[in-house]
C-alpha positions as CSV (number, residue, x, y, z in Angstrom):
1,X,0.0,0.0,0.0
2,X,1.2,3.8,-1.0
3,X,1.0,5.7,1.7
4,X,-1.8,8.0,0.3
5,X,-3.9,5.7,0.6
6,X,-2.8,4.6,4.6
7,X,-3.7,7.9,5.1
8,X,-7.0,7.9,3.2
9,X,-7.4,4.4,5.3
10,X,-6.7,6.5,8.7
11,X,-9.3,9.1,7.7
12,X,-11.7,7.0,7.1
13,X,-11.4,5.5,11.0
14,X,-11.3,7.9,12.3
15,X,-14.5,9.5,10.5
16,X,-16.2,6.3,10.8
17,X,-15.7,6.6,15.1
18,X,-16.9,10.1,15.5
19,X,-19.7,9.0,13.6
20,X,-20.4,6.0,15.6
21,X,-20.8,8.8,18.5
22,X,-17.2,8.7,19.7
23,X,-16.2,12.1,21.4
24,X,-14.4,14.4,19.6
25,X,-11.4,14.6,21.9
26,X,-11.2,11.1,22.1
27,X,-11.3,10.6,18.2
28,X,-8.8,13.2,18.0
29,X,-6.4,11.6,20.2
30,X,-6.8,8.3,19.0
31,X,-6.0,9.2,15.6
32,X,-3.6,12.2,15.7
33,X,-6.2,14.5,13.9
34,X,-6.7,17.9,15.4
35,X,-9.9,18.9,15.7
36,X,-10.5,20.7,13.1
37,X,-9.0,18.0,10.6
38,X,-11.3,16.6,12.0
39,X,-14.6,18.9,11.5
40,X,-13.5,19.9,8.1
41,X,-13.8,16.0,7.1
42,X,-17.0,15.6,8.3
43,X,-18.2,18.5,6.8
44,X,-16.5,16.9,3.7
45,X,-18.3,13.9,4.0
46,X,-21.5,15.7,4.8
47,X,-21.3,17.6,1.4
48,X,-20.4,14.4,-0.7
49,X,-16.7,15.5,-1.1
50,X,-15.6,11.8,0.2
51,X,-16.6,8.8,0.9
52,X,-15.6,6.9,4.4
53,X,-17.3,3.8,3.6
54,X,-15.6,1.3,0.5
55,X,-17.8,-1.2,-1.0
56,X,-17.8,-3.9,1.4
57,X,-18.5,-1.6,4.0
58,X,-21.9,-0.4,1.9
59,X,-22.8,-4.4,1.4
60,X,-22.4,-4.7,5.2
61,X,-24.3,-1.6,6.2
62,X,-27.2,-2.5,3.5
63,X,-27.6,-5.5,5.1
64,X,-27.2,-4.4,8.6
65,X,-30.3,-1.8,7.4
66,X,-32.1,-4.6,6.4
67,X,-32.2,-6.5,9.3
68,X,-33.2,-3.4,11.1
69,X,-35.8,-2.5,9.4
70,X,-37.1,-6.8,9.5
71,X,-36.6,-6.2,13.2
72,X,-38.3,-3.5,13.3
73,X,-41.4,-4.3,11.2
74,X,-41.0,-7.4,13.2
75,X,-41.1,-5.0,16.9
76,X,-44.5,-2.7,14.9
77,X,-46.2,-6.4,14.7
78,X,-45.8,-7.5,18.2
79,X,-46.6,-3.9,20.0
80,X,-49.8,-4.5,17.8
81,X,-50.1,-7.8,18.7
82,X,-49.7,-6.7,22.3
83,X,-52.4,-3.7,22.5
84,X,-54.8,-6.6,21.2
85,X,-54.1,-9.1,24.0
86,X,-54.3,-6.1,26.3
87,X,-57.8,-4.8,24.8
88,X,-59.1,-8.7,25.0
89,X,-57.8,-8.7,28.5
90,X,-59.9,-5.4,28.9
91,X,-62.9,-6.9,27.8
92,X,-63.0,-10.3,29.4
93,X,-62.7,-8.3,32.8
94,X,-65.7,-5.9,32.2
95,X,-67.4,-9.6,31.3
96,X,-66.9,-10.9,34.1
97,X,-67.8,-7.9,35.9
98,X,-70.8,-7.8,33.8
99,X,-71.8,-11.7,34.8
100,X,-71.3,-11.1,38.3
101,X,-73.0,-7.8,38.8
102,X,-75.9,-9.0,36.5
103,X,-76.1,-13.0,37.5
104,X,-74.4,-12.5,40.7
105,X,-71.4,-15.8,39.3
106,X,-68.0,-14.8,40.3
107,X,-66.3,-16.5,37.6
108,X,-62.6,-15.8,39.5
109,X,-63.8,-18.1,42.0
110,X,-65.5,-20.8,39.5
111,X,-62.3,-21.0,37.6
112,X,-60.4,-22.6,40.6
113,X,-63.2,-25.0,41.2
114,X,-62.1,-29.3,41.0
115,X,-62.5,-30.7,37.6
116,X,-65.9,-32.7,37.5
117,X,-65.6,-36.5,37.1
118,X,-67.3,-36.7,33.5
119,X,-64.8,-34.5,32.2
120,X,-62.0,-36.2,33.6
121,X,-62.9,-39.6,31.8
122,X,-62.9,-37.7,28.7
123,X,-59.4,-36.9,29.1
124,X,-57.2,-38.6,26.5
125,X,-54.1,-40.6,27.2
């Protein structure tokens, strides 16, 4: 490797960790940029003037996209799936305050009853 493009190379870590949300003074200091080197690239790669991520890099980030966005579709589904239950769960309770404010059953207390002996020889094996 020349060493233009070791340079280019160190650049483009050292824009790729203040991107990632690495402080400033840190990045600097890892690196051996100076702050404004350091501005004045990202404001570079903010306009288009360079480009801090090769090919591989953009096949890796696609796909890293990708699987965020499955995950989350995938998180949209089950908060959905989860105001449902919690609507259903709703409901069965004003039933059952219904039944035992109108029929006077507490179902709570039926629930925990013994399992009768007809239904327990239909039980299969």
């Amino acid at each position: 490797m020349d060493v233009y493009k070791l340079i280019r190379e160190g650049e483009r870590r050292a824009l790729k960790a203040y991107f990632s949300g690495e402080p400033l003074e840190q990045v600097c200091r890892r690196f051996g940029y100076s702050r404004a080197r350091i501005k004045a690239m990202a404001e570079d790669y903010e306009s288009g003037k360079i480009d801090i991520f090769g090919p591989m890099d953009k096949k890796k980030f696609d796909k890293q996209f990708k699987e965020v966005d499955q995950l989350k579709a995938r998180v949209a589904e089950l908060e959905e799936a989860l105001k449902m239950s919690k609507i259903k769960a709703e409901g069965y309770e004003i039933m059952m305050r219904i039944i035992q404010e109108e029929y006077g059953i507490d179902l709570p207390k039926k629930v925990e009853a013994k399992q009768s002996a007809n239904s327990k020889s239909d039980t299969r094996k």
